[in-house]
N, C-alpha and C positions, 0 to 999 in steps of 0.2 A: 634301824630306820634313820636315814640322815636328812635333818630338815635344813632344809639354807632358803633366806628370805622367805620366809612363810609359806615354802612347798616342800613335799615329799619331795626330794632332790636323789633318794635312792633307796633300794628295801631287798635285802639279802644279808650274806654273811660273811665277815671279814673283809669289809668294807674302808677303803680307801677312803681316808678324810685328812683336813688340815691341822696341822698339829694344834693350833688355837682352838679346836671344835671343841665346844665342851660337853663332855659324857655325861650322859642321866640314865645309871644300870637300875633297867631297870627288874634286876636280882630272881628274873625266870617267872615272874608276874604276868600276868595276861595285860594284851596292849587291843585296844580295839580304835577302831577310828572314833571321833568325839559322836555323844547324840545327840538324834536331830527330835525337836520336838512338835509338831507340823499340827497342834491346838495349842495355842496360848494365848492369855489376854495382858500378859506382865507388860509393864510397861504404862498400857494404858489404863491399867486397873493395878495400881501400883500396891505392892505390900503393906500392908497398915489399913487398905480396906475404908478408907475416908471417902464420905462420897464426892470431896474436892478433887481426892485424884484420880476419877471412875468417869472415863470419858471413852466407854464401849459402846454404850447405845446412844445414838441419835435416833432420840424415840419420838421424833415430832412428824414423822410420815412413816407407814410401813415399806416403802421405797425407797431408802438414799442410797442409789447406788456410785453418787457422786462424792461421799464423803471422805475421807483419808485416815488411815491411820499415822501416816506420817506424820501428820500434822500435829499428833497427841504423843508420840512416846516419850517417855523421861527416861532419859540416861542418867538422872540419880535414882532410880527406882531403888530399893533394898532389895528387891527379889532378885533382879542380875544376878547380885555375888551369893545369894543364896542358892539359887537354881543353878550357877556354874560348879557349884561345889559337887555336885549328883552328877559331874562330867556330861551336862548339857551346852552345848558349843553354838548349837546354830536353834533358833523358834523361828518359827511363824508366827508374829503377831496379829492377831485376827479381829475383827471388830464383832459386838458379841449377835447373840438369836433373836433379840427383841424383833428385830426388823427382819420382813421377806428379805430385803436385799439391804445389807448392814454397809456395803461400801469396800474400800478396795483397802488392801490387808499389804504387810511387808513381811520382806526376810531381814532377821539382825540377827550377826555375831554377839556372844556374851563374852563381849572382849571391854574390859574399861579401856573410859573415851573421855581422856584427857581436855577436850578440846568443848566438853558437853554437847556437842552436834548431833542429834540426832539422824541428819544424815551420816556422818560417819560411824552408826551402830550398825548402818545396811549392809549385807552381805556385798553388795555392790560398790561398796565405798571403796576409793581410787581406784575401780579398774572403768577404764573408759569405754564407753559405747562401740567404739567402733572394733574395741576388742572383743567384742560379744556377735554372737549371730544373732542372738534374739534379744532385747531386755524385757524379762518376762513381769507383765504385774500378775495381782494377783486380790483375789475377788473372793465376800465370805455372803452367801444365800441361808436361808435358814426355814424349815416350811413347819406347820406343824403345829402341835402345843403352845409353844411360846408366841409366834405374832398374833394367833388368833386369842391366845388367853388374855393379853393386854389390850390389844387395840377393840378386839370386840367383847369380852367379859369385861372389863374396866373401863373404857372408853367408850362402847355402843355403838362401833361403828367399824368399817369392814376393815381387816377380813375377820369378820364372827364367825367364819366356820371355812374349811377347806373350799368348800367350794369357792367363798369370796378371794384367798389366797390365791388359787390357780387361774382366777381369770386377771388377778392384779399383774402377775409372772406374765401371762400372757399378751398383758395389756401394755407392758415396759416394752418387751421383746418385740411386741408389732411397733413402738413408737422410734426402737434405736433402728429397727431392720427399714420402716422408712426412710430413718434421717440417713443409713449408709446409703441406701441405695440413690439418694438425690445427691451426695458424697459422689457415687460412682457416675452418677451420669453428668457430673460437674467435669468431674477425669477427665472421662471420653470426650466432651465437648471441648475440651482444652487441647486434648491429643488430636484432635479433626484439624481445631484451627493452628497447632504448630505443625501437622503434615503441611498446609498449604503454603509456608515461609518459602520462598527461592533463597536459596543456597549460595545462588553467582552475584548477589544484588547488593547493594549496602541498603542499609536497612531504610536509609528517606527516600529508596524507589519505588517502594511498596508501599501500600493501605495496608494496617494494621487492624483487623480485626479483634475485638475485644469481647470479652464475659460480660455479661450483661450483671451477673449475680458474681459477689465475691463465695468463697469458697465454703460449704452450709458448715455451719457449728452448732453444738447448744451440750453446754457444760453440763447439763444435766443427763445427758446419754452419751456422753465422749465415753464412760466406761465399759456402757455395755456396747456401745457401738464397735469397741476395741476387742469386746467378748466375740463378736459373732466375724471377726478379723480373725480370732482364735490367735489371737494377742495375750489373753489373761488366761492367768491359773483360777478356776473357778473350784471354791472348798465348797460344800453344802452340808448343814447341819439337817440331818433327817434321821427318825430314828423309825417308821412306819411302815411295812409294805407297801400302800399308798401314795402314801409321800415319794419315796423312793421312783415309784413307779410316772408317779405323774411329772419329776424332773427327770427322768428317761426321756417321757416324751415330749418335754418341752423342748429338751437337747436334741429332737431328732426334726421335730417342727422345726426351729427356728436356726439348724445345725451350729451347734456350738457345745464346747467340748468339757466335761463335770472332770477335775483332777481327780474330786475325792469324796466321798461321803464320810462327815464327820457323825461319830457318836454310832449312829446305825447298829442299834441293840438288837434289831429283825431282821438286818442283811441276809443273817446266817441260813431263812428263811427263803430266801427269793433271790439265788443267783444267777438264775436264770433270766430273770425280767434285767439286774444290773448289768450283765451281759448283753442286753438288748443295744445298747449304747454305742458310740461307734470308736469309743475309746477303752482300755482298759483301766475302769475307775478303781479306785483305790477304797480299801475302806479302814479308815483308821478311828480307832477303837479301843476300849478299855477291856481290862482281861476280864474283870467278874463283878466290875462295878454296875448295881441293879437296883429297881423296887424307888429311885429318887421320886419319878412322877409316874403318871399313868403311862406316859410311851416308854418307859424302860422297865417293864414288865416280861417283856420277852427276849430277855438275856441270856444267853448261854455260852457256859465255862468254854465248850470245844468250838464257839465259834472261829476262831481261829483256823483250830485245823480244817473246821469245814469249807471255811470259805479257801483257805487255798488249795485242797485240793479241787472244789473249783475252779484253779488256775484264776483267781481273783487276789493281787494283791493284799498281804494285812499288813498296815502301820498302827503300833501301840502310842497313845500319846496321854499326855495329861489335859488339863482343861482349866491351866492355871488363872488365876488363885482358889477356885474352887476345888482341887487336890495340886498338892504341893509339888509342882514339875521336879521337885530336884531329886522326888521317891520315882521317880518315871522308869529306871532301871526295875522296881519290882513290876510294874505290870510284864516284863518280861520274865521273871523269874514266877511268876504267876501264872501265864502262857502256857511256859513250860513246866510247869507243875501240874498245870489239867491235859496236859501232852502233845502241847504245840512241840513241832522239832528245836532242839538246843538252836541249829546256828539260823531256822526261822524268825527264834525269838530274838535273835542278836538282830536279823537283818530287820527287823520291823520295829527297829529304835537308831537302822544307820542307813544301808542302802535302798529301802523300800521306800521312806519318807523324804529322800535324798531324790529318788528316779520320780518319786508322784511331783515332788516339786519345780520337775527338770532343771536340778542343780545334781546331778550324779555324776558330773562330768570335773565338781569341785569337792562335794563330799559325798561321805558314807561309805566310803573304804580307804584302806590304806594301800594306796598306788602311787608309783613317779607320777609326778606333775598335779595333784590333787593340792588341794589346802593341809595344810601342817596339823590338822586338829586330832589330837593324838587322846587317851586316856589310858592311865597305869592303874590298874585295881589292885587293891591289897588281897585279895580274893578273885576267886574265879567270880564275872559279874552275875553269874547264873546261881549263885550260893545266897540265900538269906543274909541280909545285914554287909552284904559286898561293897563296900565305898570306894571310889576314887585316891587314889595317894597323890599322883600327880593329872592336873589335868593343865591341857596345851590346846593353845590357840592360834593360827596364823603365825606358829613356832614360837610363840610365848607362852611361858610359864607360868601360869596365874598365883599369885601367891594373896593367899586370902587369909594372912592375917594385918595385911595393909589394908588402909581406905582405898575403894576406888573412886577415882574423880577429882575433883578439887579439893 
């Protein structure tokens, strides 16, 4: 595998390179592409667990779908260099369930960042926009136990029960679906009065017609207004039939599209309703992890294999720092131990959270033209106690027994 400037540059045998290339045999070891871990809160719920640097919920509305994770990640977190050690390359940092709609979420490389930028930990960091077809954001919903346990068991006030929840969802999505639509008749009015310009004129022969109204905003639904653009990757923590089933239909009401069900311990249950959807949602998930609260009671070992035979996507993730992302390879070896397929469980820690995120096109295989992110296991990684020997990012070598950062 020849990496040059932070891409798979070639993958075969007896491979043509420069004589300055420097070799890393890696001695008949299993090489997988880096994993992706598409639940995490690192970052903004940094290791050490202080509630100084626990900046997941913005728990003062059960609605911010305004808020940012950008705005919060620490590139000195301790967890980066710990979770890169478990040969995790790329997270999803997510803002956490307290809230229906917790706000919009990032992707970062666990590459140390010289620079502490927080922008520069983005997947997206130096490649410019106009090299991209889409720039994808990306959006964490959460329904269930958690906003109703807080806001109305603790607070006295909605949503106390499911039902209060679903007309809150309801009640955003009617307010972003008006603001596009006075958005779109702003367009049209604009494109009426630039057909009427003559062509042959210079412009102080004409009357200029003008908007009466500048063009509508309001920062508080620019995200979901972006959702129903089908702009944003939308994750949804749910773990209920119910739940499940009533952001189906919220996604089909107000057509906007669910990446993924996070957590979803009942999926395995109802894939037929998750198929109702007009996308193929993803459901990523823990192998055998159960019994925490009253919705992960109906957990099961083969949900895995159930749901994909299915034909439903499965991504394994962790749910850092509430389990420690850098064991994220055993829910795969887990998987496959209750009788997920071997290279299902590889793909539902590379290519599977790689396609839901539609970043497949830069990881979760090892192909020309992909990102560099490489991992050499001292074992097969399907084997108990399997660690990382060397892991690589964007064609660097992480070496962790330096500091990273300043």
């Amino acid at each position: 595998i020849y990496l040059k400037d932070g891409l798979i540059a070639a993958v075969g045998k007896d491979l043509k390179v420069p004589k300055d290339t420097r070799i890393l045999d890696a001695g008949g070891r299993v090489v997988t592409p880096g994993i992706i871990d598409m639940h995490s809160h690192m970052t903004v719920d940094s290791l050490g667990g202080l509630t100084a640097s626990d900046d997941t919920n913005e728990m003062t509305s059960p609605t911010t779908p305004f808020v940012r994770v950008i705005d919060a990640l620490s590139p000195t977190d301790p967890g980066l260099k710990v979770v890169a050690s478990g040969g995790i390359t790329t997270s999803l940092i997510l803002p956490g369930s307290g809230n229906l709609m917790g706000g919009e979420a990032a992707v970062i490389k666990l590459r140390p960042v010289s620079t502490l930028s927080n922008q520069d930990m983005l997947i997206g960091a130096g490649v410019s926009e106009e090299d991209q077809e889409i720039v994808w954001r990306y959006m964490k919903m959460a329904c269930g136990e958690n906003p109703k346990g807080y806001y109305g068991a603790e607070l006295h006030k909605m949503p106390m029960t499911r039902l209060g929840e679903n007309y809150l969802f309801r009640r955003k999505f009617e307010e972003a679906q008006k603001l596009m639509r006075k958005q779109d008749d702003w367009c049209d009015a604009a494109a009426r009065i630039h057909k009427t310009f003559p062509t042959n004129k210079p412009v102080d022969e004409y009357k200029i017609t003008r908007l009466t109204e500048s063009y509508p905003e309001d920062l508080d639904l620019n995200s979901l207004v972006a959702l129903l653009r089908k702009q944003v990757n939308l994750n949804v923590h749910c773990y209920l039939p119910q739940d499940i089933e009533a952001m189906v239909h919220h996604s089909l009401e107000f057509d906007f599209e669910i990446a993924a069900f996070h957590h979803a311990l009942s999926a395995w249950q109802v894939p037929e309703i998750i198929k109702r959807a007009k996308t193929n949602i993803t459901i990523a998930t823990f192998a055998d992890m159960w019994g925490y609260k009253a919705e992960a009671w109906d957990q099961n070992v083969h949900a895995p294999k159930i749901l994909d035979a299915a034909g439903i996507p499965v991504a394994l993730k962790s749910d850092h720092p509430v389990t420690n992302a850098r064991d994220l390879m055993h829910e795969a070896q887990k998987a496959y131990h209750y009788g997920f397929d071997q290279h299902k469980a590889l793909q539902a820690l590379t290519s599977v959270p790689a396609n839901s995120l539609k970043l497949g096109h830069r990881i979760g295989s090892i192909e020309v033209g992909k990102d560099a992110d490489i991992v050499i296991w001292e074992r097969h990684p399907l084997r108990l106690g399997a660690r990382p020997k060397h892991v690589i990012i964007d064609g660097e070598q992480l070496d962790f027994k330096k500091s990273w950062g300043k």
